[in-house]
C-alpha positions in Angstrom: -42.2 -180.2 23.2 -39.3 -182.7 23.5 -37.2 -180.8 21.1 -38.1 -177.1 23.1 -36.5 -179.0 26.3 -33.3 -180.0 24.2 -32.8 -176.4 23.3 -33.0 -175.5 26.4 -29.7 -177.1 27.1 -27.7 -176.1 24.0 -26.4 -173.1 25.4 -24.9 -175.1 28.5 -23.8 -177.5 26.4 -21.9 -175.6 23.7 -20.4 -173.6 26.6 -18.6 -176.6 28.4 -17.6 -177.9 25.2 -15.9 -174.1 24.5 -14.5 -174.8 28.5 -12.9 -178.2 28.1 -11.4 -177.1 24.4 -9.8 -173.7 26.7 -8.6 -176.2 29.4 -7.3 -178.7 26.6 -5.4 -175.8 24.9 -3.9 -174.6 28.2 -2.9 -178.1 29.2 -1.1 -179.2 26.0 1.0 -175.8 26.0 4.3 -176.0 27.0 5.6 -173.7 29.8 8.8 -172.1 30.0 10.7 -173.9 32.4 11.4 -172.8 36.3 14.3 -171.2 37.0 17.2 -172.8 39.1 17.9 -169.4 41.3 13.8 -169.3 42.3 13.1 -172.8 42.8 16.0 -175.5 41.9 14.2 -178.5 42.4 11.1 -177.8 40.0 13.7 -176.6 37.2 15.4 -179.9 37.7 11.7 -181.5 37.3 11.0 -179.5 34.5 14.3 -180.3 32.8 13.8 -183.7 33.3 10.7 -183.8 32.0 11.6 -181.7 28.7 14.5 -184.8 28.5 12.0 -187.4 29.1 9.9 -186.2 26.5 13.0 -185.6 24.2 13.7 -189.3 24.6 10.7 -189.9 24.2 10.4 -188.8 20.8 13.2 -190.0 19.5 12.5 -193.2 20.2 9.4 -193.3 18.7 11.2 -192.1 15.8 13.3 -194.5 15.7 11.0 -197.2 16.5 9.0 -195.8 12.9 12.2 -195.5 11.2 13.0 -199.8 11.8 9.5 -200.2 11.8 9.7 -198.9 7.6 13.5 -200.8 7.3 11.4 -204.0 8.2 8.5 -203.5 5.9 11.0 -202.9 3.0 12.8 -205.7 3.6 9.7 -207.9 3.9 8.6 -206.6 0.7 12.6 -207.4 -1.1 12.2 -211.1 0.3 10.7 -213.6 -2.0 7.9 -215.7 -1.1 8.9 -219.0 -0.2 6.4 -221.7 0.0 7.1 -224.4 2.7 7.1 -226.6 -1.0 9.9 -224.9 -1.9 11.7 -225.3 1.5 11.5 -228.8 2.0 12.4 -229.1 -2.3 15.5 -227.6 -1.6 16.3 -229.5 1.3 16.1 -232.6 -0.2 18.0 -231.3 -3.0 21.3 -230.4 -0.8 20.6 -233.7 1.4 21.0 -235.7 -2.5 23.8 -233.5 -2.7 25.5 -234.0 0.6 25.2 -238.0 0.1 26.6 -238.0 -3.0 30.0 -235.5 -2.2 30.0 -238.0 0.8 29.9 -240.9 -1.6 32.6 -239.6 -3.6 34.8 -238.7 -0.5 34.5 -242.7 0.1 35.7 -243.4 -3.4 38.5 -241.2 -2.8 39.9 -242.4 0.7 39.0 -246.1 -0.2 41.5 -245.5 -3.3 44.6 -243.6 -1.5 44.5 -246.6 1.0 44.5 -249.2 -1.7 47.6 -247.3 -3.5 49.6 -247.4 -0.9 50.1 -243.5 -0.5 49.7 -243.8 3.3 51.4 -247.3 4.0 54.6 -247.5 5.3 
């Protein structure tokens, strides 16, 4: 009995869904813009809007387009542990101290041979 009542409806039911696709289709076509000599503000509307959406696309596109530069970049870098960060820092820091040693060495000898006295 329950079903009989459901099949009652399908008919209603298939037609508003055949409505709202009509109205969806008419609503996503684009119109051909007003003309300035009839109505010169809605062509400026309607230009503006064809701009607008313009813009709109291209940035989009270009948003996609650095979206994939990224990605490919990310997928060039190596993976580098924090490990390996802090290894390497400690490596130049060893570094550093000893160049900075040596410049010691270096300055500690000129003023000992006299290069620089007067």
């Amino acid at each position: 009995m329950e079903e009989k009542s459901y099949l009652n409806y399908l008919p209603i039911a298939l037609g508003a869904a055949l409505v709202a696709f009509v109205i969806s289709l008419v609503m996503r076509r684009q119109r051909k813009p007003r003309s300035f000599r009839d109505d010169p503000i809605g062509a400026l509307k309607d230009r503006g809007e064809i701009v607008a959406g313009r813009a709109q696309e291209a940035t989009e596109e270009a948003l996609a387009r650095l979206q994939a530069t990224l990605d490919e970049i990310r997928d060039r870098m190596p993976e580098v542990s924090r490990k390996q960060l802090n290894k390497g820092r400690k490596n130049v820091n060893h570094r550093l101290a000893d160049l900075s040693s040596q410049a010691q060495d270096l300055l500690k000898e000129l003023r000992a041979s006299g290069v620089f006295s007067r």
